[in-house]
Wavefront OBJ file of the C-alpha trace (Angstrom):
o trace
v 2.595 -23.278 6.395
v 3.414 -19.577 8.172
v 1.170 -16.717 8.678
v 2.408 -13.452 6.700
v 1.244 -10.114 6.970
v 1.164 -8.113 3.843
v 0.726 -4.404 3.898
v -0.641 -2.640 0.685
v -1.086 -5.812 -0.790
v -4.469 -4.266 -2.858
v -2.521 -3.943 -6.205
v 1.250 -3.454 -7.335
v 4.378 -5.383 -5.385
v 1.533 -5.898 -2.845
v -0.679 -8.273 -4.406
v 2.194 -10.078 -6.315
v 3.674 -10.628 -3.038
v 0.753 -12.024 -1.302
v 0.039 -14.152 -4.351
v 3.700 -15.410 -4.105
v 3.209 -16.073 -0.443
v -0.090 -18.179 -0.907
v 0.929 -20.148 -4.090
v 3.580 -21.352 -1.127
v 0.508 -22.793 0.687
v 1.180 -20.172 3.429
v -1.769 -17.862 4.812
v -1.792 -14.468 3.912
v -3.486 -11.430 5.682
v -3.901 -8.447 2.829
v -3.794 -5.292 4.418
v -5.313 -2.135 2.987
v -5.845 1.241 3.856
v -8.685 2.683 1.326
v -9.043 0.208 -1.344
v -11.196 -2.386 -0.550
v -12.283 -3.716 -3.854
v -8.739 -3.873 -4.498
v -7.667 -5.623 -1.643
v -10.813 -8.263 -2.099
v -9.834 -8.714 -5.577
v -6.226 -9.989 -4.288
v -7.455 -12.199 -1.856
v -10.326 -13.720 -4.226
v -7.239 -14.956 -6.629
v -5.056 -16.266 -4.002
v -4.599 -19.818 -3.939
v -5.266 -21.833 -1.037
v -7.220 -21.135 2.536
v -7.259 -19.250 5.308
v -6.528 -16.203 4.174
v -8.251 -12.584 5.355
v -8.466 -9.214 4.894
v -7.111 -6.510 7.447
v -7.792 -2.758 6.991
v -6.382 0.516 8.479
v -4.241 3.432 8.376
v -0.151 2.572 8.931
v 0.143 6.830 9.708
v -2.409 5.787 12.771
v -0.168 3.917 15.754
v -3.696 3.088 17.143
v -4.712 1.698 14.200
v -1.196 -0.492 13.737
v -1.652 -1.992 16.894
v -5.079 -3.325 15.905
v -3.627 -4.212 12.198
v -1.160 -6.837 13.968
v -3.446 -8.314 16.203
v -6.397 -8.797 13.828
v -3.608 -9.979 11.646
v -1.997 -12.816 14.882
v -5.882 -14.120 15.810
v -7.205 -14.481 11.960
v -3.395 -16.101 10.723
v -2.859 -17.880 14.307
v 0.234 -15.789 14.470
v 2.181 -13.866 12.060
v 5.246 -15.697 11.285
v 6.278 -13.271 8.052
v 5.789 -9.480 7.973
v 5.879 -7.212 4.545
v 6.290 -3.796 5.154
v 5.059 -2.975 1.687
v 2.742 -0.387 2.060
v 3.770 3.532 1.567
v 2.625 6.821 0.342
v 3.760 6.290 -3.107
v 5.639 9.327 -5.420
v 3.077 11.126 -7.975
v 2.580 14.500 -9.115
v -0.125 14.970 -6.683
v 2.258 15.148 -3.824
v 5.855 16.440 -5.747
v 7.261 18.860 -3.071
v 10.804 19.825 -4.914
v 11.898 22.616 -2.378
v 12.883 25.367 -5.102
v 8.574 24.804 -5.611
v 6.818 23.919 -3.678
v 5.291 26.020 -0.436
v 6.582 26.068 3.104
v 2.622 24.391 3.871
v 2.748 21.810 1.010
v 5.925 20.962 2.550
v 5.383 20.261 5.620
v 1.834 18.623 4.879
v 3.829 15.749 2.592
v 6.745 15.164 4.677
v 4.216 14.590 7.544
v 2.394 12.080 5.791
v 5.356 10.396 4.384
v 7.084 9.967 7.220
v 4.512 8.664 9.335
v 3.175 5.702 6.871
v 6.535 5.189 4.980
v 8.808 4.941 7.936
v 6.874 5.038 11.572
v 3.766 2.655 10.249
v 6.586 0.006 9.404
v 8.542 0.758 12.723
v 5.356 0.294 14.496
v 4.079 -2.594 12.524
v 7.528 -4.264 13.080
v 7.110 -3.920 16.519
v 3.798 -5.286 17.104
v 4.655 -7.960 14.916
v 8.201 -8.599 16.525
v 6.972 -8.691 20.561
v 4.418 -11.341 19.742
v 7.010 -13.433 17.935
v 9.331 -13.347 21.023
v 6.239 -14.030 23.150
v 5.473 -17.060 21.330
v 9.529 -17.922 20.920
v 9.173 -18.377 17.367
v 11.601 -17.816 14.683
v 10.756 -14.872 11.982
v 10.695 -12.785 9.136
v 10.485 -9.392 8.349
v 10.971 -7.803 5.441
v 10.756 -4.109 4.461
v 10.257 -3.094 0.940
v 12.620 -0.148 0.341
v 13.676 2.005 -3.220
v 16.751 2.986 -5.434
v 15.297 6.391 -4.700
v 16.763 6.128 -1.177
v 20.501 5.963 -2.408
v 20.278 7.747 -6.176
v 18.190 10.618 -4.760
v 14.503 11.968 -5.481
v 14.382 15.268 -6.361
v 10.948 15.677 -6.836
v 10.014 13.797 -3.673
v 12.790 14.117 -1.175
v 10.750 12.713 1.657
v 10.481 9.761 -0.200
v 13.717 9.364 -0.738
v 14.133 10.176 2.744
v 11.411 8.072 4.531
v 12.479 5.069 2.146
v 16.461 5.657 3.420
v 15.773 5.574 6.830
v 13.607 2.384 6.010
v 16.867 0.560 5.306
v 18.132 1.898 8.233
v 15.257 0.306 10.727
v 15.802 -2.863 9.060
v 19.794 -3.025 9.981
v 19.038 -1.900 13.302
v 16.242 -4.335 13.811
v 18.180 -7.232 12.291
v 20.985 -6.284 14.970
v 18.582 -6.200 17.562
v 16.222 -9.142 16.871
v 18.788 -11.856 15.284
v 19.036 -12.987 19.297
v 15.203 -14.334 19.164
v 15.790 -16.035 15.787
v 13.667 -12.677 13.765
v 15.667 -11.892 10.590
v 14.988 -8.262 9.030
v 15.653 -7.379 5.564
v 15.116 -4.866 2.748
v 14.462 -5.216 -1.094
v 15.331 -1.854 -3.056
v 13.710 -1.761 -6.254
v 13.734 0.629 -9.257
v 11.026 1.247 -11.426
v 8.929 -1.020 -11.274
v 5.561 -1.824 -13.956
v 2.802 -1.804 -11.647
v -1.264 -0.735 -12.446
v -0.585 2.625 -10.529
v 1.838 4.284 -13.050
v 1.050 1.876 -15.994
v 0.489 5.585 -18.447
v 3.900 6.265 -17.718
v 5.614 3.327 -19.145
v 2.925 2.634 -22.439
v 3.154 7.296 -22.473
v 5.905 9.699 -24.238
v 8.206 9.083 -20.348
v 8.404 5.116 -21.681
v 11.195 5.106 -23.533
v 13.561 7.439 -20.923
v 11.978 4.461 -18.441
v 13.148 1.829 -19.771
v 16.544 2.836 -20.660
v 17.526 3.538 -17.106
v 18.181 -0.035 -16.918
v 21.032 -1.864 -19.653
v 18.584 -4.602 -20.139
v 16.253 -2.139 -21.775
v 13.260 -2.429 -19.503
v 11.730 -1.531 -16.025
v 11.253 -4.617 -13.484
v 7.921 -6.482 -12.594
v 6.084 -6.909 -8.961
v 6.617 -10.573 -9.644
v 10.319 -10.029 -9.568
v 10.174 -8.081 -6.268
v 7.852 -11.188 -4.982
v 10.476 -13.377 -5.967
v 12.904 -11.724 -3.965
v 10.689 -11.038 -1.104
v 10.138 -15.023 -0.855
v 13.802 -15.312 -0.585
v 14.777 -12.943 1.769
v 11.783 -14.411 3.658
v 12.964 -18.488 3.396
v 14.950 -20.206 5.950
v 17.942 -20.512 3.844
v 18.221 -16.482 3.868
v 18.482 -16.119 7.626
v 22.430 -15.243 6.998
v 21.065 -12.358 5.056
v 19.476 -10.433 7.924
v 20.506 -6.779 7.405
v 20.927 -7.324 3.754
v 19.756 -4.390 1.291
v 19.185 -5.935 -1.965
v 19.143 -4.192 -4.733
v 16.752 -5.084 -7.193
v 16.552 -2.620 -10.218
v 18.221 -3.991 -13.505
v 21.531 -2.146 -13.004
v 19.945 0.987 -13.461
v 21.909 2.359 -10.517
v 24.862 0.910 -8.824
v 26.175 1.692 -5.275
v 29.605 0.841 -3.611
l 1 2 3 4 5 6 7 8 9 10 11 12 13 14 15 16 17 18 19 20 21 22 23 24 25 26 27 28 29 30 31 32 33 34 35 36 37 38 39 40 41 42 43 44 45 46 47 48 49 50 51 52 53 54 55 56 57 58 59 60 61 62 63 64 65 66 67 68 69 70 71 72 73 74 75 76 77 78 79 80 81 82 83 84 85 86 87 88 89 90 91 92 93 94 95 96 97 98 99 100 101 102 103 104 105 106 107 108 109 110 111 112 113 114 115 116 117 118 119 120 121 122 123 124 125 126 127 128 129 130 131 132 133 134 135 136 137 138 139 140 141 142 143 144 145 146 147 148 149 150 151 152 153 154 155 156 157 158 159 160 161 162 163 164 165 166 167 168 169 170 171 172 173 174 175 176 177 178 179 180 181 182 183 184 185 186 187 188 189 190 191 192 193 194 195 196 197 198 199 200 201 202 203 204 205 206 207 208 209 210 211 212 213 214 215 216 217 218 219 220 221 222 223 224 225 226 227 228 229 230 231 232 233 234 235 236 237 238 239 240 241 242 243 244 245 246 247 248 249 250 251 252 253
């Protein structure tokens, strides 16, 4: 039984992931930042005990630091960490540079950045340095996107923040393998969660789900599924892995 973290585990790859977790019998600690009917809803349907609920905002480093340890005393330590949660692409917050103003830009790349790239790198820290203080073995794993290698056009920050995500993860594999902490990265394409549910069942559907050969987008359960991997003790040779986990709908050499 191991203690895993979960951020932005109220809905979407979040809550399938924690769910995953806990069917496992392991303890899960579902982070949110806003939504806290969402987040208890998750942890009323997980199976098993000992599970909690830890709030705050990844963009605050004051805030991460209080994430991990609320996380360590109510899990009695965090032995798996799921960088899930991030500032997620909508039209809201669509900053293509050829539109959108110098202010808009800098306001969304700013937010972006911070929860999307340095709220992981922080989180993975906190997370990591207790780990090594205890001198137990690890996981982390980051959850990534195909929009960090096929591009995002209307949310290059994304793209951006969710590229240099892979990037932490192969330098923190490097860096960590020595105290027995494996880091990883799941990449997925569009995936079917509650947040952009009108866009698959709307007019976009179709265009959706023939990005991918198989004729459809992917499920959170699929990314859990992966996650669980990446996050067993048979996958420890796959520290520094990016896998890529969108039907074929875009292949990289």
């Amino acid at each position: 039984m191991r203690g895993v973290l979960v951020t932005g585990a109220s809905r979407g790859i979040g809550r399938a992931v924690a769910h995953a977790f806990a069917a496992r019998g392991d303890r899960v600690a579902v982070h949110y930042a806003s939504s806290r009917a969402g987040a208890e809803e998750t942890l009323a349907a997980l199976p098993g005990e000992g599970h909690l609920l830890v709030d705050g905002d990844l963009g605050d480093p004051t805030a991460v630091r209080r994430i991990a340890e609320t996380a360590d005393a109510g899990l009695g330590g965090v032995d798996v960490l799921v960088n899930n949660a991030a500032v997620a692409t909508a039209e809201t917050n669509a900053h293509h540079p050829a539109e959108a103003s110098y202010d808009d830009w800098q306001q969304v790349w700013r937010r972006m950045v911070d929860v999307n790239l340095l709220g992981a790198a922080n989180l993975s820290h906190c997370v990591a340095r207790r780990l090594i203080a205890r001198g137990a073995p690890g996981r982390i794993v980051h959850i990534g996107s195909r929009g960090a290698f096929r591009g995002e056009p209307d949310h290059p920050a994304y793209g951006a923040s969710k590229a240099a995500l892979h990037a932490l993860g192969q330098s923190l594999a490097v860096a960590l393998a020595p105290h027995g902490i494996s880091v990883t990265s799941v990449a997925p394409g569009f995936t079917a969660t509650d947040r952009v549910a009108e866009r698959i069942t709307g007019p976009s559907g179709p265009a959706l789900r023939a990005q991918s050969p198989f004729g459809r987008v992917g499920t959170p359960e699929e990314v859990a599924a992966a996650v669980l991997y990446l996050a067993s003790p048979e996958a420890t040779w796959a520290s520094g892995t990016v896998l890529d986990l969108n039907g074929a709908s875009h292949l990289r050499l």
